[in-house]
Backbone as a ProteinNet text record, in pm:
[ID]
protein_1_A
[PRIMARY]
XXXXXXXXXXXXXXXXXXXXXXXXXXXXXXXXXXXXXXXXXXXXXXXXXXXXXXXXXXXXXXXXXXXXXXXXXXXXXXXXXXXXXXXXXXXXXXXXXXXXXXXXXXXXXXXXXXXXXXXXXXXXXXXXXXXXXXXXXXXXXXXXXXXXXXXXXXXXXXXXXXXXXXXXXXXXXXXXXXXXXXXXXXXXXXXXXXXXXXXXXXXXXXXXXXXXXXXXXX
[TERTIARY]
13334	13386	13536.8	13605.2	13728.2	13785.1	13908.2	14003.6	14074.3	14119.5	14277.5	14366.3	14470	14576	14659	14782	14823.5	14998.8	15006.4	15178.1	15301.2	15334.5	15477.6	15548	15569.8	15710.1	15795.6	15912.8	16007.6	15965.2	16036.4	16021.7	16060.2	16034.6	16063	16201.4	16246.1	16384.9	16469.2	16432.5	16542.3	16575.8	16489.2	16470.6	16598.7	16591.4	16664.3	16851.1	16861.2	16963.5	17034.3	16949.1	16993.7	17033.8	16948.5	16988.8	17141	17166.6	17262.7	17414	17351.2	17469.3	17474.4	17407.9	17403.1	17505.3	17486.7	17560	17691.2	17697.5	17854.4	17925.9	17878.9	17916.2	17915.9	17897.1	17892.8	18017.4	17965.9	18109.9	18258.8	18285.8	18392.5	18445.9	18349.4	18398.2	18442.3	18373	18441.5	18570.9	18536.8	18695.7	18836.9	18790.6	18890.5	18923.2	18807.6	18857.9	18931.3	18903.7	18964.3	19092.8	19129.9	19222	19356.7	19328.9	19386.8	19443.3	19320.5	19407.3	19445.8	19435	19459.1	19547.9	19540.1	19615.1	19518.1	19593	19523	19468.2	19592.8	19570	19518.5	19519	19447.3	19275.1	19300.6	19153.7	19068	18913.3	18831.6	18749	18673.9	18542.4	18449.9	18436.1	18348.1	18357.4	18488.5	18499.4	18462.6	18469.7	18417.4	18283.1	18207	18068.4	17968.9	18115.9	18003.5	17992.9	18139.2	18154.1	18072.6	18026.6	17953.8	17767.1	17766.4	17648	17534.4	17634.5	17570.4	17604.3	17548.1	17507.3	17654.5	17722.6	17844.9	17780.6	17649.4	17636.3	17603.9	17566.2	17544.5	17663.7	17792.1	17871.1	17957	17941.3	17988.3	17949.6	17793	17719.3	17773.5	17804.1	17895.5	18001.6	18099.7	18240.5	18271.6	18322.2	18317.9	18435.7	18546.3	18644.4	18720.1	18779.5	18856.1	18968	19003.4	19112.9	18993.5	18874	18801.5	18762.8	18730.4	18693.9	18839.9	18933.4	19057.6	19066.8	19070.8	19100.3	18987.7	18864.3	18753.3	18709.3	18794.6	18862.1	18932.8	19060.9	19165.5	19120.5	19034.1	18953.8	18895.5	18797.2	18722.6	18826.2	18889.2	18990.8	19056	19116.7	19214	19089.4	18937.4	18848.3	18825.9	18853.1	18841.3	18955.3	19112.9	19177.7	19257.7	19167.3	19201.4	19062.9	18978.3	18886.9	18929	19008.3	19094.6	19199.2	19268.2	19393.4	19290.7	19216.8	19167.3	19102.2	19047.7	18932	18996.1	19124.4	19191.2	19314.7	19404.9	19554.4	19517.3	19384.2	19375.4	19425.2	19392	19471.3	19438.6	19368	19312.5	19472.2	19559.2	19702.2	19750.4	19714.5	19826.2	19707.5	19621.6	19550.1	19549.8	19582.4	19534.4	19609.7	19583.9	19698.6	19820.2	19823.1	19976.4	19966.8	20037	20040.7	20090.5	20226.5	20302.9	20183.6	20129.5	20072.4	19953.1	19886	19796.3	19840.6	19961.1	20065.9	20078	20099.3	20133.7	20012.7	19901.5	19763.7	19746	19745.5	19755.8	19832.8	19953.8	20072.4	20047.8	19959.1	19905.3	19794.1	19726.7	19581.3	19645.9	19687.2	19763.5	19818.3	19931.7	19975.6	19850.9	19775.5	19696.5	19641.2	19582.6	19476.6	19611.2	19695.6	19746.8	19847.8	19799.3	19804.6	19678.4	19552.2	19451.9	19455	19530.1	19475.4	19578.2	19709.6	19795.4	19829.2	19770.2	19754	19694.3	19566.2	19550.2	19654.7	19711.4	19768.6	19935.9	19977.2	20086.4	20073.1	19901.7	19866.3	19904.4	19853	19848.2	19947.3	20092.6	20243.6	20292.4	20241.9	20338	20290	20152.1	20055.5	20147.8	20132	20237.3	20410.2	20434.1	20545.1	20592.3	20477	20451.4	20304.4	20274.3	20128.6	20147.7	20162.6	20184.8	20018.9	19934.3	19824.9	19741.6	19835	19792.9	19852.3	19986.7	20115.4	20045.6	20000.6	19970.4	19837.7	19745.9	19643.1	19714	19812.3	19877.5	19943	20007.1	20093.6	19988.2	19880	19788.6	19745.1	19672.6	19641.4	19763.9	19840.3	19999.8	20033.5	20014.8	20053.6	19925.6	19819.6	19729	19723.2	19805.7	19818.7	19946	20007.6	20148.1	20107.3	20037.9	20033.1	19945.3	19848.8	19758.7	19860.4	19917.5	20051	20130.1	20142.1	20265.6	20218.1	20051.6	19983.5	19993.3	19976.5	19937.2	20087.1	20196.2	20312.6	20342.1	20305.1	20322.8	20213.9	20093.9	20002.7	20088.2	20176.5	20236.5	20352.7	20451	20521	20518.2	20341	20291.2	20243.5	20230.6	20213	20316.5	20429.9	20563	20539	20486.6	20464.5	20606.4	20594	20695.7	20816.8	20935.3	21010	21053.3	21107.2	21076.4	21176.2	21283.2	21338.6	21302.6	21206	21175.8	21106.3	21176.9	21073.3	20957.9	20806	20722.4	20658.5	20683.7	20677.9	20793.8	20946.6	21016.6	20961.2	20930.2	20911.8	20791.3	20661.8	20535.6	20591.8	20675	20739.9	20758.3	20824.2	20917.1	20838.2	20718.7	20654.3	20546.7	20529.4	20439.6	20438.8	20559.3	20670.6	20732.6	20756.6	20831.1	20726.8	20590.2	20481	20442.2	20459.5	20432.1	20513.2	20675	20771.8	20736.7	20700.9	20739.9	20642.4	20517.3	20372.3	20380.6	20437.9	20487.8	20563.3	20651.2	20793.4	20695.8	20598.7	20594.9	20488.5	20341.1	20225.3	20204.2	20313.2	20243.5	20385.6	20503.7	20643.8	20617.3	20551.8	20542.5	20723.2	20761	20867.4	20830.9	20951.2	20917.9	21048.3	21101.1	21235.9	21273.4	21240.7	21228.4	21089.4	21039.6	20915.1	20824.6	20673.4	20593	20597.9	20546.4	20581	20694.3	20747	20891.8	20911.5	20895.7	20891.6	20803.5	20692.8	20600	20648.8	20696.5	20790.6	20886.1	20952.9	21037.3	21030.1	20927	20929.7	20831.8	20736.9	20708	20734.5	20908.2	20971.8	21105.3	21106.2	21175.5	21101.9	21011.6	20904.1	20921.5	20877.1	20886.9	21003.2	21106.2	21230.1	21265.2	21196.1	21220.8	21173.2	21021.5	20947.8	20907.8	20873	20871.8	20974.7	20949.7	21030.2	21059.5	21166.2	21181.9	21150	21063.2	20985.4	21059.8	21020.1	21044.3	21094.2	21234.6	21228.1	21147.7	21091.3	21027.2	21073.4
39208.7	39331.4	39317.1	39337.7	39324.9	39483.3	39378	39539.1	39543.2	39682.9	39722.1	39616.2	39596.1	39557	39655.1	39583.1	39727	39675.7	39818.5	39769.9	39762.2	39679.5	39647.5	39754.2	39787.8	39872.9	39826.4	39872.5	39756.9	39876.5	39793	39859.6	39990.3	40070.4	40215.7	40221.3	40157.8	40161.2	40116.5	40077.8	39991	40114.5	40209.3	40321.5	40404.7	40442.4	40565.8	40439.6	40357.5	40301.2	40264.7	40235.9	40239.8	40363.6	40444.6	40580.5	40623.5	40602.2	40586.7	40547.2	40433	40369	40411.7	40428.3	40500.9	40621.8	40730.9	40867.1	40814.8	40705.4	40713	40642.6	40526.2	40505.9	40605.1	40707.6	40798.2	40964.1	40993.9	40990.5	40961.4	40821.7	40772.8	40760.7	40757.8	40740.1	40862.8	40960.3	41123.6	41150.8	41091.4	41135.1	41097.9	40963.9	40871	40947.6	40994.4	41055.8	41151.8	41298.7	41408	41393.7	41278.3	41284.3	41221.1	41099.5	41068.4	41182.6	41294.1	41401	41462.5	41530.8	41650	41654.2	41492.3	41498.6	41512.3	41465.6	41487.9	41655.2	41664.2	41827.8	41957.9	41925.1	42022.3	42023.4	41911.6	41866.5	41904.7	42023.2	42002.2	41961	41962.9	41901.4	41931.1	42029.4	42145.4	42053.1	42055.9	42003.3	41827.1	41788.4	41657.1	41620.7	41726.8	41719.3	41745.9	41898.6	41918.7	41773.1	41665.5	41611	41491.1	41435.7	41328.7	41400.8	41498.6	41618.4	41567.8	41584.7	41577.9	41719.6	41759.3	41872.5	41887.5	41978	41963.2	41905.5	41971.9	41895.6	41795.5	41674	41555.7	41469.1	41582.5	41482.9	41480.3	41596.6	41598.5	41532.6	41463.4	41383	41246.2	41183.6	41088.3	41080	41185.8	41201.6	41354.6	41312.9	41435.3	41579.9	41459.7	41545.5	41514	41561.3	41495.2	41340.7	41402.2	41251.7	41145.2	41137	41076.2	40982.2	41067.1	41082.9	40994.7	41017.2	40975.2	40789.6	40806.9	40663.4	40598	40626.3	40505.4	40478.9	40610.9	40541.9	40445.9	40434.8	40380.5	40219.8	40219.2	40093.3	40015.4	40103	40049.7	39997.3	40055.5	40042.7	39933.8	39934.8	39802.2	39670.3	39677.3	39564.8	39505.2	39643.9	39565	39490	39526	39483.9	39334.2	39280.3	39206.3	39084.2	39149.3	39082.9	39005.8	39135.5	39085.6	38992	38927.5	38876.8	38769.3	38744.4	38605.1	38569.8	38610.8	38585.6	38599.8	38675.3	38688.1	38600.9	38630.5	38497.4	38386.1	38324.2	38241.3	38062.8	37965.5	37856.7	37781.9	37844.8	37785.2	37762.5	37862.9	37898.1	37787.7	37734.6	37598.7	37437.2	37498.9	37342.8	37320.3	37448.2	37450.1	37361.9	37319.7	37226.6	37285.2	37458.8	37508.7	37604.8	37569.2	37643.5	37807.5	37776.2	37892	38034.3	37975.8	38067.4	38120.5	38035.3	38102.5	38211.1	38203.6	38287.6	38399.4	38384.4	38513.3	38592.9	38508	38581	38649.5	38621.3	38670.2	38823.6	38790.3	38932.5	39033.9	38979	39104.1	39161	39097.9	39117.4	39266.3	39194	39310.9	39421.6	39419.6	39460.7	39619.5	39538.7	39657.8	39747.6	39644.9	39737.7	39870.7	39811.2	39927.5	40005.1	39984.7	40103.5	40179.4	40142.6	40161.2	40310.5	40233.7	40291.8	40346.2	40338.9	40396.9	40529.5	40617.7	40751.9	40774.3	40693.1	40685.4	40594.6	40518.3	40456.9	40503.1	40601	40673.1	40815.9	40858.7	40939.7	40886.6	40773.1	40669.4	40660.4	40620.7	40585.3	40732.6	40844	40967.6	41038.1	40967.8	40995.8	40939.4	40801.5	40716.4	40748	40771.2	40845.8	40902.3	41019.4	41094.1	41082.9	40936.5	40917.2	40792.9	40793	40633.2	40540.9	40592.8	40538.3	40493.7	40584.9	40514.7	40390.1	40410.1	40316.2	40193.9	40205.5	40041.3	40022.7	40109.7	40078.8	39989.4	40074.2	40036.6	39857.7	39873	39727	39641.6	39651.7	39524.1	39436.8	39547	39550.4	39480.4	39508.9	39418.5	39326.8	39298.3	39179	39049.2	39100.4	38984.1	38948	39020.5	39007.1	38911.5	38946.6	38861.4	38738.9	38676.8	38597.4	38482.9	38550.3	38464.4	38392.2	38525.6	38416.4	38303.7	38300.5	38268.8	38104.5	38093.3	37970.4	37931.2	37995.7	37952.6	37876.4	37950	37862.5	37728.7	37709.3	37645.8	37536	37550.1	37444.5	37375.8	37482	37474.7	37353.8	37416.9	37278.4	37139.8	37138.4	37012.2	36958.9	37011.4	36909	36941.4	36945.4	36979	37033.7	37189.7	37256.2	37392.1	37377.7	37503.6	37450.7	37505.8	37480	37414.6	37309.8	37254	37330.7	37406.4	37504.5	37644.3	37685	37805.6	37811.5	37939.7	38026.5	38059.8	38035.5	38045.7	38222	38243.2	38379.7	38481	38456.6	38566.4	38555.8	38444.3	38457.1	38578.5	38545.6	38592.3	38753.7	38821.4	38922.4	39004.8	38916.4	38974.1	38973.3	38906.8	38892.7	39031.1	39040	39189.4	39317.6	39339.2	39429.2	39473.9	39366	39372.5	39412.3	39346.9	39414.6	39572.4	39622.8	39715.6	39808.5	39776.7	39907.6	39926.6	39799.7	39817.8	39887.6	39867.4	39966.9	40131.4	40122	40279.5	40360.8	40264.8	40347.5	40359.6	40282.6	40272.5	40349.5	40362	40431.1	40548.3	40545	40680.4	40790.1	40703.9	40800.4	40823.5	40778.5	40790.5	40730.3	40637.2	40578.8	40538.1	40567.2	40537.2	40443.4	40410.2	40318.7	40256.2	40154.9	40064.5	40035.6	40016.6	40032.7	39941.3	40030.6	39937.7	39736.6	39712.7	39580.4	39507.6	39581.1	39482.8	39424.7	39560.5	39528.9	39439.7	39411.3	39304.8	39246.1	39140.4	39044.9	38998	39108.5	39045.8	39025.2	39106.8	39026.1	38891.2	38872.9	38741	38605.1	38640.6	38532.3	38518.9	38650.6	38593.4	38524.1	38534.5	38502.3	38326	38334.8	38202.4	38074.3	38176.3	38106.8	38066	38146.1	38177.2	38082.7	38079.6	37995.9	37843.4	37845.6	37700.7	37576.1	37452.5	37338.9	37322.1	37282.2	37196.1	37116.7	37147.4	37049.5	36942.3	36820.3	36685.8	36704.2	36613.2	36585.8	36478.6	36493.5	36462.2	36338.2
-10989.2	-11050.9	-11070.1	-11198.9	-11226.6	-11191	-11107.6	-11060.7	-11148.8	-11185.9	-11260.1	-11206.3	-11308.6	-11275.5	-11206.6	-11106.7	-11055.6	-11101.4	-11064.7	-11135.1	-11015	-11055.4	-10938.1	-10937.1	-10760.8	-10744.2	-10726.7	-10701.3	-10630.2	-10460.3	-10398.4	-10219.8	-10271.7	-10225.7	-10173.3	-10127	-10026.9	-9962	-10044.3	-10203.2	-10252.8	-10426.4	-10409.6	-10529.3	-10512.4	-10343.7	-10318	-10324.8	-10295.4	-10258.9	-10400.2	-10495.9	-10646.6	-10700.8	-10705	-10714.3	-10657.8	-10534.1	-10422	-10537.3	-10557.9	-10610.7	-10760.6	-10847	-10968.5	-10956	-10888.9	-10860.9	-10848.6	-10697.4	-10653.8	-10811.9	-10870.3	-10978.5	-11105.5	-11146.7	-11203.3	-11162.7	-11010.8	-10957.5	-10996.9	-10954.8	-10921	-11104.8	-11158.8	-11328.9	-11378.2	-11339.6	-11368.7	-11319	-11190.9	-11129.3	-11188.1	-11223	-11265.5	-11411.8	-11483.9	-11609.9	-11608.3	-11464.2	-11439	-11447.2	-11322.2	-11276.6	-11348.5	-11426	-11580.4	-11699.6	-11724.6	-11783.6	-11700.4	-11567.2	-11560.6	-11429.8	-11392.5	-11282.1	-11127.1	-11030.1	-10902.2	-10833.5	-10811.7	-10762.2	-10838	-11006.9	-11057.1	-10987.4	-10989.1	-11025	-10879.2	-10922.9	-10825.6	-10795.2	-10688.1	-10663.1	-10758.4	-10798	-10861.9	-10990.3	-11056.3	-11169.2	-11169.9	-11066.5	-11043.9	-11046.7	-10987.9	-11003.2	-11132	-11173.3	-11332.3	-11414.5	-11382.9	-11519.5	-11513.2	-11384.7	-11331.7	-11341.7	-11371.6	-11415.7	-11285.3	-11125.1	-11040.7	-10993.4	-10842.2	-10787.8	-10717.4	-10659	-10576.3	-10428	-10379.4	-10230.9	-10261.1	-10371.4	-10432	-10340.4	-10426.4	-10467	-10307.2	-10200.8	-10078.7	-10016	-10004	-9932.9	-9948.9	-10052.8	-10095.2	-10040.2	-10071	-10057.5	-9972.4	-9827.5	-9800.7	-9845.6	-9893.2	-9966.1	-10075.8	-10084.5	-10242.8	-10176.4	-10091.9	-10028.3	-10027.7	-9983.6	-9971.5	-10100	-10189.6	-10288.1	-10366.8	-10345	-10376	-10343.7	-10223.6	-10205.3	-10218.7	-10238.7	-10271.3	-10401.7	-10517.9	-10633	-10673.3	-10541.1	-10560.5	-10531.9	-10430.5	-10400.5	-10490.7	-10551.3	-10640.2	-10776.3	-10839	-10906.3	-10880.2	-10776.3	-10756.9	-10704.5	-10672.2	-10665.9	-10821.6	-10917.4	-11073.5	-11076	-11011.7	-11118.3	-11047	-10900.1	-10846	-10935	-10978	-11058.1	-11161.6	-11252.3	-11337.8	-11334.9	-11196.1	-11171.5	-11174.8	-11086.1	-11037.9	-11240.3	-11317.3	-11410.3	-11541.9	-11530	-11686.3	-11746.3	-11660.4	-11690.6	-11593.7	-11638.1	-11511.7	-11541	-11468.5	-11470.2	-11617.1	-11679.9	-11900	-11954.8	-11934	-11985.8	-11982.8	-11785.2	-11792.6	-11855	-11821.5	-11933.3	-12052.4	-12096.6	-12314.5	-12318.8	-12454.8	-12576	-12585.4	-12616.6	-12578.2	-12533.5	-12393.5	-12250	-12300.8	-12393.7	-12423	-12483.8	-12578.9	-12667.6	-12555.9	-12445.1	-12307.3	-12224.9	-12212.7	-12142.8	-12225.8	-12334.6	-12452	-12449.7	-12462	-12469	-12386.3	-12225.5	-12105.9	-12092.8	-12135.9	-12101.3	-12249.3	-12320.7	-12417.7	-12364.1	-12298.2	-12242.8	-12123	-12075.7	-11939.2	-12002.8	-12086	-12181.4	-12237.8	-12288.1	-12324.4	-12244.4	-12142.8	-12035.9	-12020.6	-11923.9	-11908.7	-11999.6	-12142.5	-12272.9	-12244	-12217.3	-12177.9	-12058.3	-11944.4	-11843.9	-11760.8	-11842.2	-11856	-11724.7	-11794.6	-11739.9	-11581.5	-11586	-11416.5	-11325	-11356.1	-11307.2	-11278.7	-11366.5	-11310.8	-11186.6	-11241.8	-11136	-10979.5	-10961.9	-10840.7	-10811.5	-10920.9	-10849.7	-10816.4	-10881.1	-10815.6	-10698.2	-10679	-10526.6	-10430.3	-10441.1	-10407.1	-10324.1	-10391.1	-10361.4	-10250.3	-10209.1	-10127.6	-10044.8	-10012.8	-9924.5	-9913	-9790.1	-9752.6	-9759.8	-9731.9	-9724	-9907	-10014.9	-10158	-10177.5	-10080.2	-10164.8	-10074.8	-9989.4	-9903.7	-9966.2	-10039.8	-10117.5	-10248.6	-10292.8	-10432.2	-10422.1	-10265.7	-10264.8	-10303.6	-10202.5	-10142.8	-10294.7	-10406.7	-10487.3	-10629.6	-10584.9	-10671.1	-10581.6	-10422.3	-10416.7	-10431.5	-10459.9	-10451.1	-10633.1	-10735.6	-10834.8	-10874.9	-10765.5	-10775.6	-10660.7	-10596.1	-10555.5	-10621.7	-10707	-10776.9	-10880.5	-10966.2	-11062.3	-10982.8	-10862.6	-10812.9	-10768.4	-10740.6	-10756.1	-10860.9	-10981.4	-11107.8	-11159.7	-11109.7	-11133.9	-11064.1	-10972.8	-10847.2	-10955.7	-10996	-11028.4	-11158.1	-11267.5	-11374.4	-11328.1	-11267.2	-11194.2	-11147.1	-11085	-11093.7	-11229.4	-11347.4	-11412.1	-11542.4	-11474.1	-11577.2	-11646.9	-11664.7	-11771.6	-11769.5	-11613.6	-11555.3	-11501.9	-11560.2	-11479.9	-11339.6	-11282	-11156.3	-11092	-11098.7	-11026.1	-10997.2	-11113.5	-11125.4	-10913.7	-10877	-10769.3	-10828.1	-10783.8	-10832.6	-10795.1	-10646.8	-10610.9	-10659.5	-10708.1	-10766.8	-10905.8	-10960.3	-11090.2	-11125.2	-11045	-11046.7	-11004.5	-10932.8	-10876	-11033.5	-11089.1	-11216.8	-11335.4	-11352.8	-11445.2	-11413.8	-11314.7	-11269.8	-11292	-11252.1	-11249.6	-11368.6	-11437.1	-11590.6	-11703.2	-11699.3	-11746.5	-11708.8	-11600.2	-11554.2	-11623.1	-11590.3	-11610.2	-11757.1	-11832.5	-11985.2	-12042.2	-12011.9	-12069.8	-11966	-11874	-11816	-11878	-11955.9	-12049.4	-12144.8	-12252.2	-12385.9	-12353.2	-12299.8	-12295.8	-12240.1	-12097.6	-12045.3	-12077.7	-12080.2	-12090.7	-12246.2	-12319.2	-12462.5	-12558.6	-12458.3	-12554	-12693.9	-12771.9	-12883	-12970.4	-12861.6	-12963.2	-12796.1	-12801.8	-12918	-12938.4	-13031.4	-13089	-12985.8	-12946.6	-12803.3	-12872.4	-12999.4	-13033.9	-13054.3	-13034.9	-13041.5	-12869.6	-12788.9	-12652.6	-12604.8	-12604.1	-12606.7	-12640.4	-12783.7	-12833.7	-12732.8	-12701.6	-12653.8	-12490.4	-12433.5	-12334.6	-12324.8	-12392.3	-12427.9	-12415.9	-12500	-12527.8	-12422.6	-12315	-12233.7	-12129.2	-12118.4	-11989.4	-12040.3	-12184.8	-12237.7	-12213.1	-12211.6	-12178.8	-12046	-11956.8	-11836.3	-11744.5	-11819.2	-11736.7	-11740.6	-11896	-11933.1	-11916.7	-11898.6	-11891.4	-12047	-12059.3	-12211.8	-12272.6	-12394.4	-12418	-12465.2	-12423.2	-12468.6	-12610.5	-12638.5	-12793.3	-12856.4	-12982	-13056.2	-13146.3
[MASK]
++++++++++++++++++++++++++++++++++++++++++++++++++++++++++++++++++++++++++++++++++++++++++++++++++++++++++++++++++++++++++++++++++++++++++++++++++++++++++++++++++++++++++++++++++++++++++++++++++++++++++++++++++++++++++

């Protein structure tokens, strides 16, 4: 006698734990949107829950408060953007055919995101400010960004691409930093002179100057 076929579950214990993680990811994406327009402290739970179109005791069971709720944004956030350090300006720059134009690609790439993402990310520096526990979230997260460059120079030097005097950690310091202030003025301060491309340009071509060895004459 032929049985039905029967249909695969996955485990039981593994439904509710997806689910689990579905919400908190759904969550943490609302928040991040709230808190981008409207700022930290406007922003409530209530309004956190409608926009993630979970329940408010949903979203308490998760997060028992908004600080909570706060810094395991800030986590998750800075786990993307340590993703991004290791996987985006990574060591291709110093192997291509021309190193320079890898580097350029790189500090537009950064460049944009935070045209991008702009807005949450000044939320964070004026948290900052006044909470010691964002700002040592905030360092950890810029120094493992500035230490990855600071190899990547260090590898550049070994095969004479970089400067052999250049500091490989002030350089990586200034290249961070200098990206940072400049998409803070142009995206979130809404500067408008000197025009956001010209600023890109030109820091580009100082990084260029800055960092590279001289190329051989021809």
């Amino acid at each position: 006698m032929a049985h039905p076929a029967r249909t695969r579950l996955a485990p039981i214990g593994r439904r509710p734990q997806a689910r689990a993680i579905a919400t908190r990811r759904k969550v943490l994406d609302a928040a991040e949107l709230l808190f981008s327009r409207g700022g930290y402290e406007p922003t409530s739970m209530a309004d956190v829950a409608q926009r993630a179109g979970v329940g408010v005791g949903t979203l308490y069971h998760h997060f028992p408060d908004k600080r909570a709720l706060l810094l395991a944004l800030i986590d998750d956030w800075g786990d993307r953007e340590i993703e991004r350090a290791r996987g985006g300006l990574g060591v291709e720059w110093l192997l291509a055919e021309n190193p320079r134009a890898g580097l350029a690609e790189g500090l537009r790439a950064s460049y944009e995101r935070l045209r991008r993402e702009g807005s949450f990310y000044l939320v964070l520096l004026e948290l900052a400010e006044r909470d010691g526990e964002v700002r040592a979230r905030l360092d950890r997260i810029t120094q493992i960004g500035i230490e990855r460059m600071r190899d990547l120079f260090a590898v550049g030097q070994q095969r004479g691409i970089v400067r052999a005097e250049l500091d490989p950690l002030a350089a990586a310091f200034l290249l961070r930093r200098s990206i940072e202030v400049a998409a803070r003025e142009v995206f979130v301060h809404r500067m408008t002179e000197p025009a956001p491309e010209r600023v890109l340009a030109e820091l580009i071509d100082m990084f260029h100057r800055y960092v590279f060895a001289e190329e051989p004459q021809r």
